[in-house]
C-alpha positions as a Markdown table, in Angstrom:
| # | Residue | x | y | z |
|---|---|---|---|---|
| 1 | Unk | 96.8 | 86.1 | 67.4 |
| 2 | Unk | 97.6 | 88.7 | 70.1 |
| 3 | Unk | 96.1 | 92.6 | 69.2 |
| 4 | Unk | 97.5 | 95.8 | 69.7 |
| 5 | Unk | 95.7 | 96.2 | 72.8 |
| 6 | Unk | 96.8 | 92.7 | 74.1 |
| 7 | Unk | 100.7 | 93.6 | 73.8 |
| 8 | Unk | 100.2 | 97.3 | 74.8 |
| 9 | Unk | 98.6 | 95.1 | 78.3 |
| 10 | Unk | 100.9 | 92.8 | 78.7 |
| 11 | Unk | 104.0 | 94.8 | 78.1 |
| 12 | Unk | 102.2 | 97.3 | 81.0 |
| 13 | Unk | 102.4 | 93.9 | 83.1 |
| 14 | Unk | 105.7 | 93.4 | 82.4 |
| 15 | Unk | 107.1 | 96.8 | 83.0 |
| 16 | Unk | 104.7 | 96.9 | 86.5 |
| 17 | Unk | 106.3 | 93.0 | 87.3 |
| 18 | Unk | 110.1 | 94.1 | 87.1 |
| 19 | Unk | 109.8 | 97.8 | 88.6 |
| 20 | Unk | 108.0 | 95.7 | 91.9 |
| 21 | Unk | 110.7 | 92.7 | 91.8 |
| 22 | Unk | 113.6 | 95.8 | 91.4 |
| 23 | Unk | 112.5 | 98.2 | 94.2 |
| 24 | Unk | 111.6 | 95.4 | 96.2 |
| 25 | Unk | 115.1 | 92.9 | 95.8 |
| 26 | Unk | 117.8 | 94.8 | 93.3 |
| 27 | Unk | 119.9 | 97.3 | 96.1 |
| 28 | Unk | 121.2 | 100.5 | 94.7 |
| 29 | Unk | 124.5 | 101.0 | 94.1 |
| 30 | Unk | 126.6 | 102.0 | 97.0 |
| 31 | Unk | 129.9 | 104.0 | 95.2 |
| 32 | Unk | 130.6 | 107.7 | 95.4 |
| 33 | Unk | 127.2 | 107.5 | 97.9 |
| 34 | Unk | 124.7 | 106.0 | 95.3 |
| 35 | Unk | 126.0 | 108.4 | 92.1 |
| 36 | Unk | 128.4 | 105.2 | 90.4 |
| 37 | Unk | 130.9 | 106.0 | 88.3 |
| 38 | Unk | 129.7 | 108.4 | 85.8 |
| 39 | Unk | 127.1 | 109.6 | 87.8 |
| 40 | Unk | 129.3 | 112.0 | 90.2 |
| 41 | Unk | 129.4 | 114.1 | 87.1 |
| 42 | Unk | 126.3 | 114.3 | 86.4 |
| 43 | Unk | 124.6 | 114.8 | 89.9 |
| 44 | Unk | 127.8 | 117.7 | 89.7 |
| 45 | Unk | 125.7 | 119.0 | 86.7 |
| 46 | Unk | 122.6 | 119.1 | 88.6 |
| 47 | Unk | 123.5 | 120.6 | 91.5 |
| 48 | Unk | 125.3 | 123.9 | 89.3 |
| 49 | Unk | 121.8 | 124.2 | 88.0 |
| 50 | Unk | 120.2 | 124.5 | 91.1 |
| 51 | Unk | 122.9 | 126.5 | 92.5 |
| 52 | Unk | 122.8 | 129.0 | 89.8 |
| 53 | Unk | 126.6 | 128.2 | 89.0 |
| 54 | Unk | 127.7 | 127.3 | 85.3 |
| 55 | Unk | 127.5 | 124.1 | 84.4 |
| 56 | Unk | 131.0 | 122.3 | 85.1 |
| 57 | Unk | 132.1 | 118.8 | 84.4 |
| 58 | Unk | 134.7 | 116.4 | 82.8 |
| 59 | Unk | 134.1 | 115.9 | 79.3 |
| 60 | Unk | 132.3 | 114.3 | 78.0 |
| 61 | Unk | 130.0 | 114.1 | 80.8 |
| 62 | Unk | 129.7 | 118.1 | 81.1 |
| 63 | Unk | 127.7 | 118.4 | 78.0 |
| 64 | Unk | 124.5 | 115.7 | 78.5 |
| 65 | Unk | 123.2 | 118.3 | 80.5 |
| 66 | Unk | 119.4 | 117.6 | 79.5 |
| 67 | Unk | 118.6 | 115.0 | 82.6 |
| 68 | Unk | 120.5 | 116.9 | 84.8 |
| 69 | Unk | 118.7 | 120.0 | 84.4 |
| 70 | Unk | 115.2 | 118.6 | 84.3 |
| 71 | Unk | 116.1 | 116.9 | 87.8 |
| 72 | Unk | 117.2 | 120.3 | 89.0 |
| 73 | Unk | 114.0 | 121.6 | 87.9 |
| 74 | Unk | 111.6 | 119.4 | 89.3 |
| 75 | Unk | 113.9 | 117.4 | 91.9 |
| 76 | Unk | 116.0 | 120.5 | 93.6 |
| 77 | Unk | 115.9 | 119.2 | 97.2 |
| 78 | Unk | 116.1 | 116.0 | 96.3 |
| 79 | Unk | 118.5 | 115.2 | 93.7 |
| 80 | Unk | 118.9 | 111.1 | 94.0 |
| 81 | Unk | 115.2 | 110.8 | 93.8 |
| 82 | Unk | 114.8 | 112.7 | 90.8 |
| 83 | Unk | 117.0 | 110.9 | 89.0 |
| 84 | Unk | 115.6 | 108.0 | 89.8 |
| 85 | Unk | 112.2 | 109.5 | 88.9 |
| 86 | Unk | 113.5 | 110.9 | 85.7 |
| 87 | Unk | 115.0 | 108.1 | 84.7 |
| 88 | Unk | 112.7 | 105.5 | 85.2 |
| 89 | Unk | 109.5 | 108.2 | 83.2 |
| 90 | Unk | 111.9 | 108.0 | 80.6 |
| 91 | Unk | 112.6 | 104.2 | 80.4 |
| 92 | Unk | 109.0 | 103.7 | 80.1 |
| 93 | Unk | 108.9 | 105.9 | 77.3 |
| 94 | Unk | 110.8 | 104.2 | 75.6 |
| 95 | Unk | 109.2 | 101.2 | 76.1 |
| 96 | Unk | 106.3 | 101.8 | 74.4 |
| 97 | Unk | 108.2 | 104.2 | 71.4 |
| 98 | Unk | 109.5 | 100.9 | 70.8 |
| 99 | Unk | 106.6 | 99.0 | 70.6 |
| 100 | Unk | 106.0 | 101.8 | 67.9 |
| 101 | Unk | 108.9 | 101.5 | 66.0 |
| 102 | Unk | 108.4 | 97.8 | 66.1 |
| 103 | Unk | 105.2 | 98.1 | 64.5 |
| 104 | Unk | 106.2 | 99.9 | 61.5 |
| 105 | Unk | 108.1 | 96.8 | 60.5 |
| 106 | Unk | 106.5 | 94.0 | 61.7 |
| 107 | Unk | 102.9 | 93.6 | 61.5 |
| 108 | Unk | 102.8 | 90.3 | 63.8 |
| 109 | Unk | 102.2 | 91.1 | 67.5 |
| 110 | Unk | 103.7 | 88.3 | 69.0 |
| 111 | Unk | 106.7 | 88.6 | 67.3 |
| 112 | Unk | 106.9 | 92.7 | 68.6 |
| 113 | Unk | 105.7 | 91.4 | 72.2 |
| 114 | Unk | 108.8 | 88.8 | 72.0 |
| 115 | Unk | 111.5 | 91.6 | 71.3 |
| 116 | Unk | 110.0 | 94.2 | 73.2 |
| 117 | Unk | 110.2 | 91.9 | 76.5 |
| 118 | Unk | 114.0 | 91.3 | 75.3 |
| 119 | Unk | 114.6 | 94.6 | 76.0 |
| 120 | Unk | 112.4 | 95.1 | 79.6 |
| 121 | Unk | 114.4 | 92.0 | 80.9 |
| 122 | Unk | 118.5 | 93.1 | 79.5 |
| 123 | Unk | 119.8 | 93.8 | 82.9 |
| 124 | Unk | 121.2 | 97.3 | 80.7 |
| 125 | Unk | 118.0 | 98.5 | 79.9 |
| 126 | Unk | 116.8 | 101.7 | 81.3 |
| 127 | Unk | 114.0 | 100.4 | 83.2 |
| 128 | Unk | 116.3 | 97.8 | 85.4 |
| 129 | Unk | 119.8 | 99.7 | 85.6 |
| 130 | Unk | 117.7 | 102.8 | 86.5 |
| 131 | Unk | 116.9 | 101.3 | 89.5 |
| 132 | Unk | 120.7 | 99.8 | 90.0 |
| 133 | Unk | 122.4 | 103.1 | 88.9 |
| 134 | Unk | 119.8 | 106.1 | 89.1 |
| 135 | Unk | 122.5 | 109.3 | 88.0 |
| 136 | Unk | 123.3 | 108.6 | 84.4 |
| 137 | Unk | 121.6 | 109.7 | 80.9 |
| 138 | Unk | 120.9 | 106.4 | 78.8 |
| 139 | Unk | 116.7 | 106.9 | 79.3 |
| 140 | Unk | 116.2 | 110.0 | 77.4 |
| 141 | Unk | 119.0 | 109.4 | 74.8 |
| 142 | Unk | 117.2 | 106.5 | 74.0 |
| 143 | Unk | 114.0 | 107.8 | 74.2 |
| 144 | Unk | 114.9 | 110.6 | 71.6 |
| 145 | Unk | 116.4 | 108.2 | 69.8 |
| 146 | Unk | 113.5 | 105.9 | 69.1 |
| 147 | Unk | 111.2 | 109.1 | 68.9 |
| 148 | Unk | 113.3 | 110.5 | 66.2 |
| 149 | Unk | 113.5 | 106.7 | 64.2 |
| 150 | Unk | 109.9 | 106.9 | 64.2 |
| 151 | Unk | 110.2 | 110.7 | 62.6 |
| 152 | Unk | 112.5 | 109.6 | 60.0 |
| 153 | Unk | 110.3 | 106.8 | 58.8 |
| 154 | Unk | 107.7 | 108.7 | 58.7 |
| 155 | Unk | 109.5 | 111.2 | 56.7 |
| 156 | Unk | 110.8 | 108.9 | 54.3 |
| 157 | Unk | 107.5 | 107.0 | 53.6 |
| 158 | Unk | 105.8 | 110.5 | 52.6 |
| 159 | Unk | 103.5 | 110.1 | 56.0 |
| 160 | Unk | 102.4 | 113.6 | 57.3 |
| 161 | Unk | 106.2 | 114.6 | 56.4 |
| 162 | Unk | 106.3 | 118.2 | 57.1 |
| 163 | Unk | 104.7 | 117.3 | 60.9 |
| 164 | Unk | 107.2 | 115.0 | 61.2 |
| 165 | Unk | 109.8 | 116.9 | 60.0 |
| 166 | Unk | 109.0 | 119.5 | 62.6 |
| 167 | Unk | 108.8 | 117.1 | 64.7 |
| 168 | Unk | 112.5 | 115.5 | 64.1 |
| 169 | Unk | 114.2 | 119.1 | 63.8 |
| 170 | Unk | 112.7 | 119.5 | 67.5 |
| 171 | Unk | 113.7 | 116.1 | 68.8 |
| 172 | Unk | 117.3 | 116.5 | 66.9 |
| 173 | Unk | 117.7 | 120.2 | 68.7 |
| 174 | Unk | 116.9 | 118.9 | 72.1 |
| 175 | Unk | 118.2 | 115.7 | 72.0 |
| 176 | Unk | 121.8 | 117.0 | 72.0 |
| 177 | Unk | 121.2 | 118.2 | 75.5 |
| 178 | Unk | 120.3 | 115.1 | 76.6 |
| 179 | Unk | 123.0 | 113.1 | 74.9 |
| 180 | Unk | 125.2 | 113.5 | 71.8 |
| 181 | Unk | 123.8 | 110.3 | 69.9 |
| 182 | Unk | 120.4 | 111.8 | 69.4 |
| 183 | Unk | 121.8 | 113.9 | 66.3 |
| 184 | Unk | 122.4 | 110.3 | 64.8 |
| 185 | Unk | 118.8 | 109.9 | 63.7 |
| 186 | Unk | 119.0 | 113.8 | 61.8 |
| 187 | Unk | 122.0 | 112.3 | 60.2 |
| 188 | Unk | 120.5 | 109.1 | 59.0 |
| 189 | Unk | 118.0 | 111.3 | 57.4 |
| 190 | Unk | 120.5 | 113.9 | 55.6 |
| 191 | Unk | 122.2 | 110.4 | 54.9 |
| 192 | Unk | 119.3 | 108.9 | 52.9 |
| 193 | Unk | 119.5 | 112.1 | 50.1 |
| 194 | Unk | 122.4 | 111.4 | 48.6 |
| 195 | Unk | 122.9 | 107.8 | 49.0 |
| 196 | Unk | 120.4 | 105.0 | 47.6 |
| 197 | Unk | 120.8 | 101.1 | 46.5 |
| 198 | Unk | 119.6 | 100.5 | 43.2 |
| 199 | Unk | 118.9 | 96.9 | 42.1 |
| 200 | Unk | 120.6 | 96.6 | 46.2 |
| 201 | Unk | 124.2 | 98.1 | 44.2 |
| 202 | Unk | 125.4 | 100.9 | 45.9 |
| 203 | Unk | 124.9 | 104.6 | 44.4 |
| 204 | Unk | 125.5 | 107.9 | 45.1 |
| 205 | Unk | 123.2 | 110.9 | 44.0 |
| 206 | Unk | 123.6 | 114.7 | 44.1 |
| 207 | Unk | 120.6 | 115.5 | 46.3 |
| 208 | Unk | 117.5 | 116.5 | 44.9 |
| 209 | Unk | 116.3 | 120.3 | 45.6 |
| 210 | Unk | 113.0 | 119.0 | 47.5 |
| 211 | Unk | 115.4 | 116.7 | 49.8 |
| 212 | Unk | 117.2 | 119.9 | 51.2 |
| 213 | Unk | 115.2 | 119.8 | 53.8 |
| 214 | Unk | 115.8 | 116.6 | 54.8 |
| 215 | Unk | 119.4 | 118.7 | 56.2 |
| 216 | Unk | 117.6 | 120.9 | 58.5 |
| 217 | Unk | 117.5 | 118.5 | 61.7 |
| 218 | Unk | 120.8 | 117.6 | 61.7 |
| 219 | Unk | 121.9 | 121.2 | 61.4 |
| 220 | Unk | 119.5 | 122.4 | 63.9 |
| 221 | Unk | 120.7 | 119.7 | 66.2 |
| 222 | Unk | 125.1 | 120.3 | 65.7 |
| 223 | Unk | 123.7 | 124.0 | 65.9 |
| 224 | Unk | 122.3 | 123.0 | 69.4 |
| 225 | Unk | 125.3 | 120.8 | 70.4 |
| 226 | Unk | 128.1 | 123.7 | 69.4 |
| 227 | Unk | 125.8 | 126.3 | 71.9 |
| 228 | Unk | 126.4 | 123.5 | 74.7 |
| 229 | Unk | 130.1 | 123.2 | 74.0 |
| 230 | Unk | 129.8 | 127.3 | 74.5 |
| 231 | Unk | 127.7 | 127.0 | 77.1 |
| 232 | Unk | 129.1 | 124.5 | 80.1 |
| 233 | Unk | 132.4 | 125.1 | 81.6 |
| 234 | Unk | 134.4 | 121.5 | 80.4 |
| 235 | Unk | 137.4 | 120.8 | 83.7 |
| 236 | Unk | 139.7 | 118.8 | 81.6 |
| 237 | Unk | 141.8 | 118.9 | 78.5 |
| 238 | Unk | 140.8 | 115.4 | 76.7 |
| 239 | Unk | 139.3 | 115.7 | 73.2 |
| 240 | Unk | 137.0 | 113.2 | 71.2 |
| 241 | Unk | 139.4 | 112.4 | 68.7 |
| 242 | Unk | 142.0 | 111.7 | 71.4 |
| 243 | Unk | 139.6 | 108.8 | 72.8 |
| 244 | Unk | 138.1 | 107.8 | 69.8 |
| 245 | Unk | 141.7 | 106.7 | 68.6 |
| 246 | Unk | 142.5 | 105.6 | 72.2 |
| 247 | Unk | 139.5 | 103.2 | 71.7 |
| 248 | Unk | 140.4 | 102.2 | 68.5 |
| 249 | Unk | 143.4 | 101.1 | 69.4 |
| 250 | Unk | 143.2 | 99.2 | 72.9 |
| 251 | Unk | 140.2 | 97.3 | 71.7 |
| 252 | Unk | 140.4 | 93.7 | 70.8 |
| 253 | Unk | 138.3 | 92.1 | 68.1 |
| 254 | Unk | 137.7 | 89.0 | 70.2 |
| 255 | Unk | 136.6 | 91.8 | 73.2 |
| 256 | Unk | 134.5 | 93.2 | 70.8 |
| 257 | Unk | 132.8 | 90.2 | 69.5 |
| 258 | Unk | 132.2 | 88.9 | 73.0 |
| 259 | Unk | 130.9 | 92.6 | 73.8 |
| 260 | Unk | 127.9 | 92.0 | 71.3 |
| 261 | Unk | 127.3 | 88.3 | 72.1 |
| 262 | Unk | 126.5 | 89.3 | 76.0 |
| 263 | Unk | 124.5 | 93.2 | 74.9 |
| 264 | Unk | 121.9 | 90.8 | 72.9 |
| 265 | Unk | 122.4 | 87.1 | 74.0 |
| 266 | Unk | 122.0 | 84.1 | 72.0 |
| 267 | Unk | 118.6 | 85.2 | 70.2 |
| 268 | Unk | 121.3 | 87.1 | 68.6 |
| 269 | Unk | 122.4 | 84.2 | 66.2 |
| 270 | Unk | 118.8 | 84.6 | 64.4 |
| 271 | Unk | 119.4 | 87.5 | 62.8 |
| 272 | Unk | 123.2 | 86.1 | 62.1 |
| 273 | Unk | 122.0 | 83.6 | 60.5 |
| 274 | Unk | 119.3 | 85.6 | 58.2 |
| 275 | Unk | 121.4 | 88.2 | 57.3 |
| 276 | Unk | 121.9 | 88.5 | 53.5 |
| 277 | Unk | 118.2 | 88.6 | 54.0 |
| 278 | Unk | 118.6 | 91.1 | 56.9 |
| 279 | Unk | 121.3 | 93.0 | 54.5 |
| 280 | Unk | 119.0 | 93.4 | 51.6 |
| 281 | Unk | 116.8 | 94.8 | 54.2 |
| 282 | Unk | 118.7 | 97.3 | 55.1 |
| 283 | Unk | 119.9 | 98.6 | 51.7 |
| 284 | Unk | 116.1 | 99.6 | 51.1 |
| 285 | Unk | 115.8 | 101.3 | 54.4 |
| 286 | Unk | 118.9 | 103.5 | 54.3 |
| 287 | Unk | 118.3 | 105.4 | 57.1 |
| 288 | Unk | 118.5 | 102.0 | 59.1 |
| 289 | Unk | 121.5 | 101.3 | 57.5 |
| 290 | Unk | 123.4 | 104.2 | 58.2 |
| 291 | Unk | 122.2 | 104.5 | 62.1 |
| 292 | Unk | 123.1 | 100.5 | 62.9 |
| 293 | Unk | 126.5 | 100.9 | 61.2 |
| 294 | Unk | 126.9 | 104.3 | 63.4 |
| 295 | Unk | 126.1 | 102.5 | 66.9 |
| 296 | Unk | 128.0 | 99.3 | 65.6 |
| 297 | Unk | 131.5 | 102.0 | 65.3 |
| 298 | Unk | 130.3 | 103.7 | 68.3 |
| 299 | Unk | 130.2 | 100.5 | 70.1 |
| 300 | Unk | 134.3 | 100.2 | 69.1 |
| 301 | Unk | 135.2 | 103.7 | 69.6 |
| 302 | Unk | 132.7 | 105.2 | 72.1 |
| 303 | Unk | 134.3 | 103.9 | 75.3 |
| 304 | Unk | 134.9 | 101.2 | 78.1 |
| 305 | Unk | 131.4 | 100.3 | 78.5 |
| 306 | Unk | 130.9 | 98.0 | 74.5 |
| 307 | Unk | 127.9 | 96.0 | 75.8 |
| 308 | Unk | 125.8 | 99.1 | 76.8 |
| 309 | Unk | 127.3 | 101.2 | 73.7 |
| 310 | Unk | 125.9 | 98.3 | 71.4 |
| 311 | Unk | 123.4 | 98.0 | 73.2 |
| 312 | Unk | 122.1 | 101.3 | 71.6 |
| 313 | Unk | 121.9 | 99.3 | 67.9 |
| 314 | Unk | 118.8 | 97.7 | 69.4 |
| 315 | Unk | 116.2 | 99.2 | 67.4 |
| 316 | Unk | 117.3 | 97.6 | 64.4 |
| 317 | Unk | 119.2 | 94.6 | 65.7 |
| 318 | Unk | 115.6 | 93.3 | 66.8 |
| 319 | Unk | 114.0 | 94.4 | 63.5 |
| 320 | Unk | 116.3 | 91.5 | 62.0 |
| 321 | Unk | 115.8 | 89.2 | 64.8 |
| 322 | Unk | 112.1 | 89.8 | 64.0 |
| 323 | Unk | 112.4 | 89.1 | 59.8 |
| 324 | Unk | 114.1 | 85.8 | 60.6 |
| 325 | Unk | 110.5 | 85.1 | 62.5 |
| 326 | Unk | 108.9 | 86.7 | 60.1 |
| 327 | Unk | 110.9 | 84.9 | 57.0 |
| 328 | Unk | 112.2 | 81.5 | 58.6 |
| 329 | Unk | 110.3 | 80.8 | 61.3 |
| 330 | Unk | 109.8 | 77.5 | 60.1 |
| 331 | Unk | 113.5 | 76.4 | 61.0 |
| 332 | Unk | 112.8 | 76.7 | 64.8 |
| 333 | Unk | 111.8 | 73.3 | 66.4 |
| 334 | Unk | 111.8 | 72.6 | 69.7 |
| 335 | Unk | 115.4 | 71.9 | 70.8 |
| 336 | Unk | 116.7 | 75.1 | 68.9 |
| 337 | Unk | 113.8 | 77.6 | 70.9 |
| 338 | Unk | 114.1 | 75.6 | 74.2 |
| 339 | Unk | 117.9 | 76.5 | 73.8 |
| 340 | Unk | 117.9 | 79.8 | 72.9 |
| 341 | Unk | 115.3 | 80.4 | 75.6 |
| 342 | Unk | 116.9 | 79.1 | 78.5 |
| 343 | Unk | 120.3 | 80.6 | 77.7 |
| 344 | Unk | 118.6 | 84.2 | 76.6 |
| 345 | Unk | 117.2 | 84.6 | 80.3 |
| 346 | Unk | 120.7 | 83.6 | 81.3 |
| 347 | Unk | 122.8 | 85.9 | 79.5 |
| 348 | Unk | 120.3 | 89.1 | 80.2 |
| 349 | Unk | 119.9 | 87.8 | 84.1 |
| 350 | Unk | 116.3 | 88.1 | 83.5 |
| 351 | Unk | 116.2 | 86.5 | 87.1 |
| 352 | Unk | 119.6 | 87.4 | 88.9 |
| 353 | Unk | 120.4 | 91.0 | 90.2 |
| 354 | Unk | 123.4 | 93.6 | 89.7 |
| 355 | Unk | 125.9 | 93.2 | 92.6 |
| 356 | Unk | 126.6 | 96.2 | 94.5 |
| 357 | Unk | 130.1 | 97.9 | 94.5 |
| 358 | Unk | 131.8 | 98.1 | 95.8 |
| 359 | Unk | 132.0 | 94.2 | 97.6 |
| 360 | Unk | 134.0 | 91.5 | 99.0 |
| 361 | Unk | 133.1 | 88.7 | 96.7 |
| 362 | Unk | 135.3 | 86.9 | 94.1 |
| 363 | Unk | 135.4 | 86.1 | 90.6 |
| 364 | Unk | 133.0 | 83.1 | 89.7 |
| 365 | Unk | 133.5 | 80.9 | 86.7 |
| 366 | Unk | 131.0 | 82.1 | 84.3 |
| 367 | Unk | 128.0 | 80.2 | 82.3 |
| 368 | Unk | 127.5 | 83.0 | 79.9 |
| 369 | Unk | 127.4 | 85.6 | 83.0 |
| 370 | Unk | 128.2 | 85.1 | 85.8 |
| 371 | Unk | 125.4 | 82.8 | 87.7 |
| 372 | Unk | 125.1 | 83.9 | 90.9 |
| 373 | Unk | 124.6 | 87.8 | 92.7 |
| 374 | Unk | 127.5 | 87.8 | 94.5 |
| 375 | Unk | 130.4 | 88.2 | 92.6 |
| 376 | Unk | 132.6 | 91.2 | 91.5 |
| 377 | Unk | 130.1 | 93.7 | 89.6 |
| 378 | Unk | 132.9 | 94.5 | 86.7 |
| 379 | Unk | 133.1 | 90.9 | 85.7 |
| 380 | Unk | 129.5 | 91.8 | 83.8 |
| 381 | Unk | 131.9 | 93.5 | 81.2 |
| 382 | Unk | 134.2 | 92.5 | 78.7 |
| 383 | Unk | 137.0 | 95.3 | 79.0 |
| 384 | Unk | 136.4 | 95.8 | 82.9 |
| 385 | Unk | 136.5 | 92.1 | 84.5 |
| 386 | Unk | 138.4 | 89.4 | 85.0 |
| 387 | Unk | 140.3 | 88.5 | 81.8 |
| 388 | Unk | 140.1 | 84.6 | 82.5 |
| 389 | Unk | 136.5 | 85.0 | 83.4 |
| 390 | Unk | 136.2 | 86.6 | 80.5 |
| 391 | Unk | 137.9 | 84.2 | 78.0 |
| 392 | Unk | 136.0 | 81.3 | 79.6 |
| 393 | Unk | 132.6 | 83.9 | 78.6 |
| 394 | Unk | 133.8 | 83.9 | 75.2 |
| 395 | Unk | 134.8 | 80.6 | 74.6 |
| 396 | Unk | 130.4 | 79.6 | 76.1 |
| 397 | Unk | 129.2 | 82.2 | 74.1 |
| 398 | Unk | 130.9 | 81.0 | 70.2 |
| 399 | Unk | 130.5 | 77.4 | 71.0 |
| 400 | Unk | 126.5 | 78.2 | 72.1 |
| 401 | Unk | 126.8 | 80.3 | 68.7 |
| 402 | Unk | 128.6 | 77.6 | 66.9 |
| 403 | Unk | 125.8 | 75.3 | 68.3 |
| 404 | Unk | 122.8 | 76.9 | 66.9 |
| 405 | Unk | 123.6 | 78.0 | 63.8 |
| 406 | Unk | 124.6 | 74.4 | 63.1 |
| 407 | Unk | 121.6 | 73.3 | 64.6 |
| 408 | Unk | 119.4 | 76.1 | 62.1 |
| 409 | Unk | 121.6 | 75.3 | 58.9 |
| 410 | Unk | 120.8 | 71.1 | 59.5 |
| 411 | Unk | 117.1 | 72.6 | 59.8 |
| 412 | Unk | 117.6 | 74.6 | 56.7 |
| 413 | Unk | 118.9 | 71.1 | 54.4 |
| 414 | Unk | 116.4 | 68.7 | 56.0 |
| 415 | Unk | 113.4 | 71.0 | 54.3 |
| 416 | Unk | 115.3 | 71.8 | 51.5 |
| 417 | Unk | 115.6 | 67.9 | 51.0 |
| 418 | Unk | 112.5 | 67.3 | 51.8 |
| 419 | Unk | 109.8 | 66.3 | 49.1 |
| 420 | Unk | 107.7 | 69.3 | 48.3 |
């Protein structure tokens, strides 16, 4: 059995293993002169701070203006470095606040060292795509995220509440400035007062007066989000309900389904196949509930980039990886974990790199991803790359899908038939 200490030392290892192998082989992105996509607006962000000017940017870019600013704090003549710095302080953060989280839901250290190294090796995760793509914001979102997950548990389980209360009303407040989805947390919370499962039927309760409270971080952090709006200068005239319906509409089902099979691989299919167990879970943790379902919509409606969006549904997307472990552990032989295994390093290119863009190379015919480093760098998404690429991803992924859980639910009858 592996102790805290053992994980909290091999996850160092880990982290010390990929940020070697990444400076040493992954290149950085060449577009817009190493900023990306997104990232113009935010080294734009950044360079307003140390220039004095206000803050001005395309929305919705122009109000994450939390990593910008600490880079033009402690980075000034050196912007690209310090966001690469930032960025990669923050992804280790993380890291470890989710070895955190993990723990207050699984007590099995093996299990928490298994999903923790998931999310090291995701070619999305902060640690490797800071590397790839240094100006963007996902780090500290996430990191405020998980911080604030940990607050609300807390909260909830009567642990030092009014610390961690403070504690969340701070988080929620700053967070904003970092990235709108850190308020999601606060609202979890506010979430949990008036809503509750009993006998796992759905109810709804007036809140109590001692549950009050549970408000202030969400107010404190739209408080904090409405003096950003104020504060920056926003270039364009696009609104968040415009895109949200835009989204809504242009996004396929099938896109969407393929989005999630590639942000979590085929490890996925675990916690598919556990979940009225994983379910039940969740209707007596709430807060869980609400802030899966959130980043599940978000993942629809937030933007062009699903696998990264729901992506940020991780926290509690492993949790039920982790029950099925926990619960039916018993159903994995040796074909069904060699399987998964193999096809989980494949999916997150645990060993391949990000090509750079932009290049010369051509579409590939995919095995999950594609399996090679040189080939066009938007064919790693399903609503930017090549739409027969794609199907062919799709059509790997369910039938891998469609594979195991046949292969768990003919493990489920043979012990069910079994003499006792």
């Amino acid at each position: 059995m592996l102790k805290k200490a053992d994980t909290n030392a091999l996850v160092s290892l880990l982290i010390l293993a990929y940020l070697m192998v990444g400076f040493t082989f992954q290149k950085q992105i060449s577009h817009n002169e190493g900023k990306g996509f997104d990232g113009v607006y935010y080294y734009q962000l950044a360079t307003d701070f140390v220039n004095g000017d206000s803050p001005t940017a395309k929305s919705p870019f122009v109000y994450r203006i939390g990593t910008p600013y600490v880079v033009s704090v402690f980075f000034p003549n050196d912007l690209m470095t310090g966001f690469k710095s930032v960025n990669l302080v923050f992804a280790v953060f993380s890291i470890f606040l989710l070895l955190g989280f993990l723990r207050l839901y699984i007590d099995d250290e093996r299990i928490i060292m298994l999903l923790v190294a998931l999310y090291i090796i995701y070619w999305q995760s902060p640690l490797r795509l800071s590397i790839y793509y240094p100006v963007h914001t996902d780090p500290a979102s996430i990191t405020f995220m998980l911080a604030s997950l940990i607050a609300v548990t807390n909260i909830i389980r009567e642990k030092s509440k009014r610390a961690n209360l403070i504690l969340l009303t701070f988080l929620a407040g700053i967070g904003v400035f970092f990235r709108e989805i850190c308020l999601v947390p606060a609202m979890a919370l506010a979430f949990t007062s008036f809503v509750s499962f009993k006998e796992q039927k759905f109810a709804l309760n007036f809140p109590q007066k001692k549950q009050l409270i549970y408000f202030i971080p969400m107010i404190v952090g739209l408080l904090c989000y409405i003096a950003t709006i104020l504060f920056v200068n926003k270039s364009d005239d696009s609104t968040l309900f415009g895109a949200t319906l835009g989204w809504l509409y242009e996004k396929s089902i099938v896109m969407y389904l393929h989005a999630l099979m590639m942000a979590f691989g085929p490890i996925l299919i675990l916690a598919i196949y556990n979940i009225r167990n994983g379910i039940k879970f969740l209707k007596s943790e709430p807060h869980l509930l609400f802030f899966v379902v959130a980043m599940l919509i978000l993942g629809w409606v937030g933007g062009s980039d699903t696998e990264r969006l729901l992506y940020w549904s991780m926290p509690v997307v492993y949790i039920l990886i982790g029950k099925f472990f926990v619960e039916k552990s018993s159903l994995l032989n040796w074909q069904i974990i060699a399987l998964i295994a193999i096809t989980q390093f494949i999916s997150t290119r645990a060993f391949l790199f990000i090509p750079d863009y932009p290049n010369d190379f051509s579409s590939v015919i995919p095995f999950l991803t594609p399996f090679t480093n040189e080939f066009p760098l938007f064919d790693l998404w399903s609503w930017h790359g090549n739409r027969k690429m794609n199907i062919i991803s799709f059509l790997q992924y369910a039938t891998l899908f469609s594979a195991l859980f046949w292969m768990l639910k003919s493990a489920d009858s043979k012990q069910n038939i079994s003499p006792r």
